[in-house]
C-alpha positions in Angstrom: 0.0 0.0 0.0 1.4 3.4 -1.0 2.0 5.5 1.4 -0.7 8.6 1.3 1.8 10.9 3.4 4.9 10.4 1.8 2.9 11.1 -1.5 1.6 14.5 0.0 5.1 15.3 0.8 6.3 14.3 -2.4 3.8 16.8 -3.7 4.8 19.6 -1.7 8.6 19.3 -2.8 7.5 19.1 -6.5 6.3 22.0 -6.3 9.4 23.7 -5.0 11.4 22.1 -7.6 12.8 24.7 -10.9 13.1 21.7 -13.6 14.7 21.7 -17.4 13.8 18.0 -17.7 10.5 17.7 -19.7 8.1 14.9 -18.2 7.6 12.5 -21.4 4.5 10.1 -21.8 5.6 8.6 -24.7 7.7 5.9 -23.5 7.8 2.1 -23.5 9.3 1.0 -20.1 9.4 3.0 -17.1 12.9 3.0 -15.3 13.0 4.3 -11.6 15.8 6.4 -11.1 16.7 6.0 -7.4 18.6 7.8 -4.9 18.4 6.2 -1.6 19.3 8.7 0.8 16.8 11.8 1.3 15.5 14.3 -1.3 17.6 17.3 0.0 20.7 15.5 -0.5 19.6 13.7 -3.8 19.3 17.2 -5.4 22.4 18.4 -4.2 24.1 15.5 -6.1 25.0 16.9 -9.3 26.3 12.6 -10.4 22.6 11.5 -9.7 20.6 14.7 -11.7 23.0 13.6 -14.6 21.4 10.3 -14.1 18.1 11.5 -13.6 18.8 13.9 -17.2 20.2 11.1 -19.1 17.1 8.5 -18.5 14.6 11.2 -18.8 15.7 12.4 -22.2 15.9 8.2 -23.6 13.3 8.1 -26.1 11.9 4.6 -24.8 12.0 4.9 -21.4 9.5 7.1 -18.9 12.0 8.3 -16.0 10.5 8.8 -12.1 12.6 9.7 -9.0 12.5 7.2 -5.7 13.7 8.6 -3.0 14.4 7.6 0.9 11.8 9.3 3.1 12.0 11.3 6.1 12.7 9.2 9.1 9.9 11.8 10.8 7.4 10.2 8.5 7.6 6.4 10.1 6.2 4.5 7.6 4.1 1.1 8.9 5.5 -2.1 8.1 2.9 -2.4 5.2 3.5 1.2 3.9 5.6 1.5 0.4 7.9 4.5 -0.8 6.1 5.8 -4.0 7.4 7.5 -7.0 8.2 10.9 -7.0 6.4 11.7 -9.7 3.6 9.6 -10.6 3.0 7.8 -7.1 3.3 4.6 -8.3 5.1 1.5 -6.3 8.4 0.4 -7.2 7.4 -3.2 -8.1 5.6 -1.4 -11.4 8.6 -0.3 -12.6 10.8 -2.8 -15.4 14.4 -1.0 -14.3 15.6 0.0 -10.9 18.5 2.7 -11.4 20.3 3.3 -8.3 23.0 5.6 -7.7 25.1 5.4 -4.5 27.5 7.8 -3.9 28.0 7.5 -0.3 28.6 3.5 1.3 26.4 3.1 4.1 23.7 4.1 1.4 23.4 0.2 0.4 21.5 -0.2 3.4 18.9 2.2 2.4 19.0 0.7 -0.8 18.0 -2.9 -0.1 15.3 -1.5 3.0 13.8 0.6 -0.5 13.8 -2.8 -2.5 12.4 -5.4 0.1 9.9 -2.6 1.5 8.7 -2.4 -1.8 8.1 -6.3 -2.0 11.3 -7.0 -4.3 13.7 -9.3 -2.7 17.0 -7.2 -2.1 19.1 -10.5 -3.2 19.2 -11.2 -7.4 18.8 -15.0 -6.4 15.3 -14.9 -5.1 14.1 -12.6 -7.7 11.8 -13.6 -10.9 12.2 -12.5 -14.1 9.1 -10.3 -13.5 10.5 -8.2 -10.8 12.9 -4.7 -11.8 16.2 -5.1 -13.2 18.7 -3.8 -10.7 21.2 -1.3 -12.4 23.7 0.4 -10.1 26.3 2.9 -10.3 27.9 5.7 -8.5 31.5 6.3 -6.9 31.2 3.7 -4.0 29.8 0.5 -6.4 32.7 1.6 -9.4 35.3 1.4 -6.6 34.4 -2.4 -4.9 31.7 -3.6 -6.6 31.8 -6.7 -5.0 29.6 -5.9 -2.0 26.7 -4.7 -4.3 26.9 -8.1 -6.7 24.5 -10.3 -4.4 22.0 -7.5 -5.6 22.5 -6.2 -8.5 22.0 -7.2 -12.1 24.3 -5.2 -13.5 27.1 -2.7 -11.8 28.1 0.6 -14.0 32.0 1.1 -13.6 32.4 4.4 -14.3 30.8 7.5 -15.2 27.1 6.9 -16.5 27.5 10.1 -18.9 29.9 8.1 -21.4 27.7 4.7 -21.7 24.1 4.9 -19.9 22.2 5.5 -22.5 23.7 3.4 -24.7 22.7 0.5 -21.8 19.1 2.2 -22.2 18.6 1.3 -25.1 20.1 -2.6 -25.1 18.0 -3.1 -22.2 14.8 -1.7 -24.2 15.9 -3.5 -27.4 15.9 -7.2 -25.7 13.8 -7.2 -22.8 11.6 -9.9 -24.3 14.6 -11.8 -25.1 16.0 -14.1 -22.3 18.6 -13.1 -19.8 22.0 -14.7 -21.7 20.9 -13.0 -24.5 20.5 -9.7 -22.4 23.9 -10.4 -21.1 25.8 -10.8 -24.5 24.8 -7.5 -25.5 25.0 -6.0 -22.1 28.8 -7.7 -22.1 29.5 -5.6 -25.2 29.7 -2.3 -23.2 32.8 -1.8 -21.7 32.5 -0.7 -17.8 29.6 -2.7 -17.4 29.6 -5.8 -14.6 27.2 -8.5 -14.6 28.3 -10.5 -11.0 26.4 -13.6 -11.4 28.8 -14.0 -14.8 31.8 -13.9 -12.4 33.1 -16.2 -9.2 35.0 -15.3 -6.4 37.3 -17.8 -4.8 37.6 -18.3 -1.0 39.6 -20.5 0.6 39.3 -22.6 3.6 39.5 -20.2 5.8 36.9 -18.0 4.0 39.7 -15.9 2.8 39.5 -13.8 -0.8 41.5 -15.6 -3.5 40.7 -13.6 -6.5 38.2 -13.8 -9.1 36.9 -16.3 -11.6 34.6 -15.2 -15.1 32.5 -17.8 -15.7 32.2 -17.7 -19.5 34.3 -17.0 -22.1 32.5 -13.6 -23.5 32.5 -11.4 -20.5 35.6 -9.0 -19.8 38.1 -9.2 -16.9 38.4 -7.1 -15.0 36.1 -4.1 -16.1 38.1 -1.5 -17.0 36.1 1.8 -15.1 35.0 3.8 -18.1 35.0 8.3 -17.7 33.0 10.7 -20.0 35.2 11.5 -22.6 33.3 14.5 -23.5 33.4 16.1 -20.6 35.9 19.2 -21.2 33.9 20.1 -23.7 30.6 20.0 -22.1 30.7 20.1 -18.3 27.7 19.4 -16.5 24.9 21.7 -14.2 22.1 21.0 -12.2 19.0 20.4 -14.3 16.6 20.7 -10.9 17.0 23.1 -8.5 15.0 23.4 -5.0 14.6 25.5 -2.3 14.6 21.9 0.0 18.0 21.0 -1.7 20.7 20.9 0.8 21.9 24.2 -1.4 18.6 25.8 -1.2 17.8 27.2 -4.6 21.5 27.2 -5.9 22.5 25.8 -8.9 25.6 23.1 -9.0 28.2 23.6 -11.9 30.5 21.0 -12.4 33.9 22.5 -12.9 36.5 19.1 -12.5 36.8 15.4 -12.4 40.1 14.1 -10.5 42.2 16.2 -8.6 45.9 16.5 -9.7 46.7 16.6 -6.2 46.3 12.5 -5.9 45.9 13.0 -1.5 47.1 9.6 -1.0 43.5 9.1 1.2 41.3 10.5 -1.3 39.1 7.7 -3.6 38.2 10.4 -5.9 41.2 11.9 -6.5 42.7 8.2 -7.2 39.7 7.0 -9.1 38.7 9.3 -11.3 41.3 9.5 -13.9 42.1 10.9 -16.2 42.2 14.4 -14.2 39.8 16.8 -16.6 38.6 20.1 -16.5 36.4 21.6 -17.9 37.8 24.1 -20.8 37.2 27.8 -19.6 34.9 29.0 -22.5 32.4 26.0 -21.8 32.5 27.0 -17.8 32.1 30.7 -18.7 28.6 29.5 -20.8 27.4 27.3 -17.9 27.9 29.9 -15.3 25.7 32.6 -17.7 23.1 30.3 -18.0 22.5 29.7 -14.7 20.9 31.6 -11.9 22.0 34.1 -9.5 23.5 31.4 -6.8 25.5 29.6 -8.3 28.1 26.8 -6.6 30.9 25.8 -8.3 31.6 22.0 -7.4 34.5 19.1 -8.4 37.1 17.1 -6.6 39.6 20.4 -7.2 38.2 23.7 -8.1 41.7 25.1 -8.3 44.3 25.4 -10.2 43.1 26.0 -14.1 45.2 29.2 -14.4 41.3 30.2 -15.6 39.3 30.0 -12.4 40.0 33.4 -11.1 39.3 34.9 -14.4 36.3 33.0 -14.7 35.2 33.8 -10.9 36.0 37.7 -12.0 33.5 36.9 -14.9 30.6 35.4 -12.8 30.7 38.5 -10.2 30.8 41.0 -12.9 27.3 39.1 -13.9 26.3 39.6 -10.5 26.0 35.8 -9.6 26.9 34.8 -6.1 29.2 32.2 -6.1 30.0 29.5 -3.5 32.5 26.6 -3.7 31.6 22.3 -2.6 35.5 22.9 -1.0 38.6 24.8 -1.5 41.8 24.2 -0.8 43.6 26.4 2.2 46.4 26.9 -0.6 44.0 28.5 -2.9 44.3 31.6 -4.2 42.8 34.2 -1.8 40.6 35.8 -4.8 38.6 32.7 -4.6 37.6 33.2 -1.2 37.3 36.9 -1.6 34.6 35.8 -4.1 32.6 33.9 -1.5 32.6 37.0 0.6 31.3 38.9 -2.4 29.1 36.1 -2.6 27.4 36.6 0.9 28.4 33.1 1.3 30.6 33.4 4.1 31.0 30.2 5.3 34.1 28.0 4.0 34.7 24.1 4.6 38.3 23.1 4.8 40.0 19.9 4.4 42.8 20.2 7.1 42.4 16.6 7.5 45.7 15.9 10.2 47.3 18.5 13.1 50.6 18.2 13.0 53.1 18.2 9.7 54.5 14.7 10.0 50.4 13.3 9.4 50.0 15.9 6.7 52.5 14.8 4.7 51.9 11.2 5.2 48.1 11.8 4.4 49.8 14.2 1.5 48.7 17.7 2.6 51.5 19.5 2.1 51.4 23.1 4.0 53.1 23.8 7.1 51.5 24.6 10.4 52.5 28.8 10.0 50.7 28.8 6.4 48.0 27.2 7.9 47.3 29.2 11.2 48.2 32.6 8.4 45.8 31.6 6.3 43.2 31.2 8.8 43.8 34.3 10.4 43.7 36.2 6.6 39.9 34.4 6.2 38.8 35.6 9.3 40.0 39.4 9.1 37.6 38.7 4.9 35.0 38.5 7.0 33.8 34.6 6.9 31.5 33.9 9.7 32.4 30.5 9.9 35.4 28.2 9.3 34.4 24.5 9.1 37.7 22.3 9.1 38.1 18.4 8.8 40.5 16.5 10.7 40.4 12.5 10.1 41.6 10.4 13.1 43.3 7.0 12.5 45.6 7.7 9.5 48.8 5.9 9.4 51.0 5.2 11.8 48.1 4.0 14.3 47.9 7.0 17.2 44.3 7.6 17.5 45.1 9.4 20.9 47.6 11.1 19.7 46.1 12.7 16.8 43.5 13.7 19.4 46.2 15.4 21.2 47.5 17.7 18.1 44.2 18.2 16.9 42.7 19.9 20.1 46.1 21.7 20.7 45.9 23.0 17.0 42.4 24.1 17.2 43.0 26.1 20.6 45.9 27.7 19.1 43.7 29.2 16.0 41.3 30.3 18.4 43.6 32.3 20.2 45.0 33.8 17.2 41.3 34.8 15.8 40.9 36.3 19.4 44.1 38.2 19.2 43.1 39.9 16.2 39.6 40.5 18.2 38.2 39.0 14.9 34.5 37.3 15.9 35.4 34.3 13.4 34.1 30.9 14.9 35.2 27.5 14.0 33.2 24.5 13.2 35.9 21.5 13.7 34.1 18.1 12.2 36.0 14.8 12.7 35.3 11.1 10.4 37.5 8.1 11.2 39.9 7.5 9.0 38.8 4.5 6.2 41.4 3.2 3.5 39.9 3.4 0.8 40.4 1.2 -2.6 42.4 2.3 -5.1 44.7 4.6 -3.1 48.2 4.0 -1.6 46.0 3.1 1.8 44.1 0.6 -0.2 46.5 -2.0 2.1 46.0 0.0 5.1 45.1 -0.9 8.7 41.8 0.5 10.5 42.1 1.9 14.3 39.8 -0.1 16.2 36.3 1.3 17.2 37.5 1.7 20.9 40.3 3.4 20.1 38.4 5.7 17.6 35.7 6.7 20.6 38.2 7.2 23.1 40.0 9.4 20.7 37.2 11.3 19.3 35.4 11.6 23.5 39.4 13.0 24.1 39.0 16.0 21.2 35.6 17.0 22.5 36.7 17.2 26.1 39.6 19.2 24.9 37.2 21.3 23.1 34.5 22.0 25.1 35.5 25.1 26.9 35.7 26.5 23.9 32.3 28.9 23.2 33.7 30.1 19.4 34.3 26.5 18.9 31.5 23.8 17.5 32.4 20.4 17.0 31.0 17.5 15.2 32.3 14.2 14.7 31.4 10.5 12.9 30.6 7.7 14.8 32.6 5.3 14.8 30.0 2.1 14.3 28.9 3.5 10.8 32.4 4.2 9.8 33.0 0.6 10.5 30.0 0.0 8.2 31.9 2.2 5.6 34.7 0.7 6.0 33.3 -2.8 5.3 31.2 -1.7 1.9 34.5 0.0 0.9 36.7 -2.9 1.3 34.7 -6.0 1.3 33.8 -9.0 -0.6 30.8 -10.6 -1.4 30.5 -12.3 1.7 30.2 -8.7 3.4 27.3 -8.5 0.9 25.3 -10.9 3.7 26.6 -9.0 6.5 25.2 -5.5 5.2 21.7 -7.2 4.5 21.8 -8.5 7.6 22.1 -5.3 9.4 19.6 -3.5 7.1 17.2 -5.8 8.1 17.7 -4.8 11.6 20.7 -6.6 13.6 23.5 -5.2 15.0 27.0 -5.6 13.4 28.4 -7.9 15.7 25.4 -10.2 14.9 25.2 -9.7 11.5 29.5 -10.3 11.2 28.9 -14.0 13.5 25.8 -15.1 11.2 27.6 -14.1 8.2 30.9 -16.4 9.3 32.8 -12.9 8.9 35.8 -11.7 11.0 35.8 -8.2 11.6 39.4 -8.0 12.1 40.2 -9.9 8.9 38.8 -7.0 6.9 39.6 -3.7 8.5 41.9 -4.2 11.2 45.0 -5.6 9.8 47.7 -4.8 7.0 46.7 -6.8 4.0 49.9 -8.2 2.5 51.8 -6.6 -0.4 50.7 -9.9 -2.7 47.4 -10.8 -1.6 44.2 -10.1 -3.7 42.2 -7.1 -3.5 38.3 -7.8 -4.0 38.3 -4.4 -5.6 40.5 -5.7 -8.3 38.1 -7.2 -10.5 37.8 -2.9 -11.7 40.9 -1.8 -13.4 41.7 2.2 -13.1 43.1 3.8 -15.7 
């Protein structure tokens, strides 16, 4: 039964929305193009309105949004999520397109399918239930933890093939599945898991991969958009009950040059592209006045001030997704401009010595100068990042430098009499596929609370000071959808169906320890290595 107050809410965001995409009627199939986090983050995902764009504008398919309601709402155990648009149940729909950008996300994913009546696991579904496409960042990094549920896994960015795996779907959905598969096979970037085999050994440990035909490719080489320079990407919805409120998002970069030896995005998305100044310069005057500028590096195209000099001579008000704290100070002087004086800050380790490991380069002075010149700009509000848990192990310690860093900044903010408060926010630190941490060891969750109890303590008397932090039990989660196996596939379906990790790890035969609390060895196999990065 659908939900009657979820569709009234649905209805009252709708209207909110500013849309480019034109509703079509004309279609053959209708594909649900699914998000499953909440609407305000959904539309402040520039990757999933791409998505959204690219079905939409398929000649044979009819595109409606799913996405995860308000926990407010408490839907009854015989209560469906219905379509954004049309208010229709999920089970009507022939294609399920999820994107995950974020990994504890898969939990919300299989609660959407099985609330919906469609068994979260491929096995126990028939041929008349939704085909399960999913892709994102998370999924094109490790797959492996997504294959017990999808049908097929997009490596890559959807912009370069997705429509072209539109149309093979629509072309032979009355044919059978091997069929669907051959052509599906064709497409580079594209994994079908149930083609493939892991091996385990005895001891249930990861031995490596097995395809299980002949015409399937190994491994799937992750696919970008190889016309991206030249045509960028900007929202094609904007809402006031976006996470951005009424701003529009305009993609700037893929890839950072910068390669942070912690960041997936930097390491995954290759090659590094930007997009070419005249095309950025035509986004930016097409969209409206608030405009933020987003990509895993804004700066340095020797462009982007000119092009920031541009936008404010048009009177838009820009803001940026991050900057650097080595950026050019005319990009944060357009923030100000902006009336968008708040700035987040990816400081990410205290002291030097962690810096450089994590590879953040500035020094402590550049860094305690450059907070200082912000604050005397004018920015309200400083928001920085610290991890805790990079290598070498010293969760306490990093606790330490990171309180003792944060009081220091304070005092010189109050030294200037500058009314400048900081927002310090603190994740666990996750190795992350595909990086030189990929190998990495995870501080244990005890250690991780202690450390994280230790920085708040330390910051408490603090009145200019805020702080946030991640805790450490979904970071474990993260850390086991990042850098799993199949077999961690169970464990997260266990827990989205309501048990707690530990019980979910003992049912599932898995060791907690094997997967995020040790060094994995220089030769040993990588579930993640079934995608090859470019």
């Amino acid at each position: 039964m659908i939900s009657r107050r979820c569709s009234s809410l649905w209805e009252e965001l709708i209207e909110k929305e500013e849309s480019t995409v034109l509703p079509k009627r004309g279609g053959s199939l209708r594909a649900a193009v699914l998000f499953p986090s909440l609407y305000s983050v959904a539309i402040a995902n520039l990757g999933f309105q791409q998505v959204y764009r690219i079905v939409a504008e398929h000649p044979k398919w009819i595109a409606d949004r799913f996405f995860l309601p308000p926990h407010e709402l408490r839907l009854g155990l015989k209560e469906e999520v219905p379509s954004f648009e049309e208010h229709l149940p999920l089970a009507q729909f022939q294609l399920v397109a999820a994107s995950v950008s974020f990994e504890n996300d898969l939990l919300n994913l299989i609660t959407l399918l099985e609330q919906a009546g469609i068994p979260a696991k491929r096995e126990n579904r028939a041929y008349h239930h939704p085909f399960i496409l999913i892709g994102g960042i998370v999924p094109s990094a490790n797959p492996e933890p997504f294959a017990p549920f999808a049908d097929a896994i997009l490596i890559g960015e959807a912009e370069e093939w997705l429509s072209e795996v539109l149309t093979i779907l629509e072309e032979n959905w009355e044919e059978d599945r091997e069929t669907l598969f051959k052509r599906l096979a064709e497409v580079e970037g594209i994994y079908l898991p149930q083609l493939y085999r892991p091996r385990f050994d005895d001891f249930g440990r990861y031995g490596g991969m097995v395809p299980m035909v002949e015409w399937v490719r190994f491994p799937i080489r992750r696919i970008s958009w190889s016309g991206f320079k030249d045509s960028g990407a900007r929202s094609c919805v904007v809402s006031k009950s976006s996470h951005f409120s009424d701003m529009e998002l305009v993609e700037v970069s893929r890839g950072c040059p910068n390669l942070c030896n912690f960041c997936l995005a930097a390491h995954l998305n290759r090659p590094v592209r930007f997009v070419k100044k005249e095309v950025l310069l035509n986004l930016i005057s097409a969209s409206g006045e608030r405009i933020g500028l987003v990509g895993t590096s804004i700066w340095p195209p020797d462009y982007i001030v000119e092009v920031v000099d541009h936008a404010l001579s048009l009177g838009k008000r820009l803001s940026f997704s991050s900057l650097r704290l080595d950026a050019p100070l005319k990009l944060f002087e357009a923030m100000v401009k902006g009336s968008t004086l708040s700035a987040t800050l990816g400081v990410e380790a205290a002291s030097e010595d962690r810096r450089r490991v994590a590879g953040k380069l500035f020094s402590n002075p550049f860094l305690e100068k450059r907070i200082v010149d912000l604050a005397e700009m004018g920015f309200d509000s400083l928001k920085l990042y610290f991890m805790v848990g990079l290598p070498p192990l010293d969760p306490l310690g990093e606790a330490e430098e990171i309180v003792s860093l944060v009081r220091r900044l304070i005092h010189l903010i109050r030294a200037k009499r500058l009314k400048t408060k900081l927002s310090v926010s603190v994740s666990p630190f996750v190795p992350k596929p595909h990086t030189p941490f990929q190998r990495e060891t995870m501080a244990e969750k005890e250690d991780l609370t202690q450390a994280i109890k230790k920085i708040e303590k330390g910051l408490k008397p603090e009145k200019k000071v805020s702080f946030t932090y991640e805790l450490p039990k979904w970071s474990l989660v993260q850390a086991l959808v990042s850098r799993g196996d199949r077999l961690v596939g169970e464990v997260i379906y266990r827990i989205a169906r309501g048990e707690s990790l530990r019980q979910a790890m003992a049912k599932s035969n898995c060791n907690l320890h094997h997967y995020l609390h040790r060094k994995r060895e220089a030769n040993e196999p990588l579930p993640w290595e079934v995608v090859a990065v470019d």
